[in-house]
C-alpha positions in Angstrom: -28.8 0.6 28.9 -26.1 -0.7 31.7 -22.4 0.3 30.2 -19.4 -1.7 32.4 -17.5 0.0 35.3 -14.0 0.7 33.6 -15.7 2.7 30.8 -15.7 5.9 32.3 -16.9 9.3 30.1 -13.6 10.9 29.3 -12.3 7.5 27.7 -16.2 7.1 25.7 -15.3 10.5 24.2 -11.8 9.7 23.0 -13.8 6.6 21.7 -16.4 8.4 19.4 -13.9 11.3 18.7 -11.9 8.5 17.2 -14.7 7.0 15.6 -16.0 10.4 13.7 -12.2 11.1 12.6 -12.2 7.3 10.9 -15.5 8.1 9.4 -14.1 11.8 8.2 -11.1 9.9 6.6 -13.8 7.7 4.3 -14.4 4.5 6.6 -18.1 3.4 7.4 -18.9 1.9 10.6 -20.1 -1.7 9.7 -20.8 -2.9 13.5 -21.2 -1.4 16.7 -21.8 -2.2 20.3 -22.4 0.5 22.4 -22.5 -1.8 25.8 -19.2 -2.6 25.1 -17.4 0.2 23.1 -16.1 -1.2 20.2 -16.9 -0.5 16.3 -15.8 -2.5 13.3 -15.0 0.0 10.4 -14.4 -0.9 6.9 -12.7 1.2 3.6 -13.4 0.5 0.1 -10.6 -0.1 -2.0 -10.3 2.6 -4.5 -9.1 2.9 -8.0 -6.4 3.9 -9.8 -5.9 6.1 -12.9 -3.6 3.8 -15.0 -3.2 5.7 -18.1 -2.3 9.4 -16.3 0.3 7.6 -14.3 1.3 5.6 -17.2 1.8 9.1 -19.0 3.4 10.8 -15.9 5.8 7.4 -15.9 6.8 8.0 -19.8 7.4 11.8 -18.9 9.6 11.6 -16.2 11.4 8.8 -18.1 10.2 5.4 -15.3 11.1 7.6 -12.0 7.0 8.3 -11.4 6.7 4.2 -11.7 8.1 4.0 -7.9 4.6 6.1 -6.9 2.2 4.0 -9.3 3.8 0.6 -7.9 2.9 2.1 -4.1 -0.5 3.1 -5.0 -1.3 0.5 -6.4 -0.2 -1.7 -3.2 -1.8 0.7 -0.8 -4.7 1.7 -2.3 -6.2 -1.7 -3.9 -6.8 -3.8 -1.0 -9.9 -3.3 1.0 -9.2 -1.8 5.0 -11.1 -3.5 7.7 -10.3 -1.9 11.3 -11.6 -2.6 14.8 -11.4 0.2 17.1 -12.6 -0.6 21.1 -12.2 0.0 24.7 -10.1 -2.3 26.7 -10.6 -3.4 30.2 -8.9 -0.5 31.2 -9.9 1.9 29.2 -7.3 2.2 27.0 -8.6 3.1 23.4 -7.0 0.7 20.3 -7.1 0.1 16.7 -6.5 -3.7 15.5 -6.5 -4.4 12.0 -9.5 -7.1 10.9 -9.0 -9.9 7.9 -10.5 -8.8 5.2 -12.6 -11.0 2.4 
């Protein structure tokens, strides 16, 4: 398999380091080129326990609501990411539009 000349080894490790941290952190690797380094790595969105932080909201008298109202923007939405090798090497993340 021919690779390009700016992709040298040092900068292909810092690429699949980066790749098995995503992947540790609960994304899954939904395309990758290995001619040109770059992966496209997607996160489902995960779900939220409504009536404990109801609960936690009605004990601590609406202060928890501030932490529910995050969650639920943070964690609902599905996370698309594409992580490559530039032209000169430098590694990147770009966030992707998501369905």
């Amino acid at each position: 398999m021919e690779t390009y000349q700016f992709i040298e080894d040092k900068n292909l490790d810092r690429f699949h380091k980066m790749l098995s941290a995503k992947t540790r952190n609960g994304f899954v690797i939904i395309e990758h080129n290995t001619k040109l380094p770059y992966a496209v790595l997607s996160k489902a969105k995960k779900e939220i326990n409504h009536p404990l932080h109801l609960f936690i909201t009605c004990i601590t008298f609406g202060l928890w609501s501030i932490v529910w109202i995050y969650l639920g923007i943070s964690l609902s939405r599905k996370k698309d990411i594409l992580v490559a090798l530039d032209e000169d090497g430098n590694l990147f993340e770009d966030k992707c539009l998501s369905k």
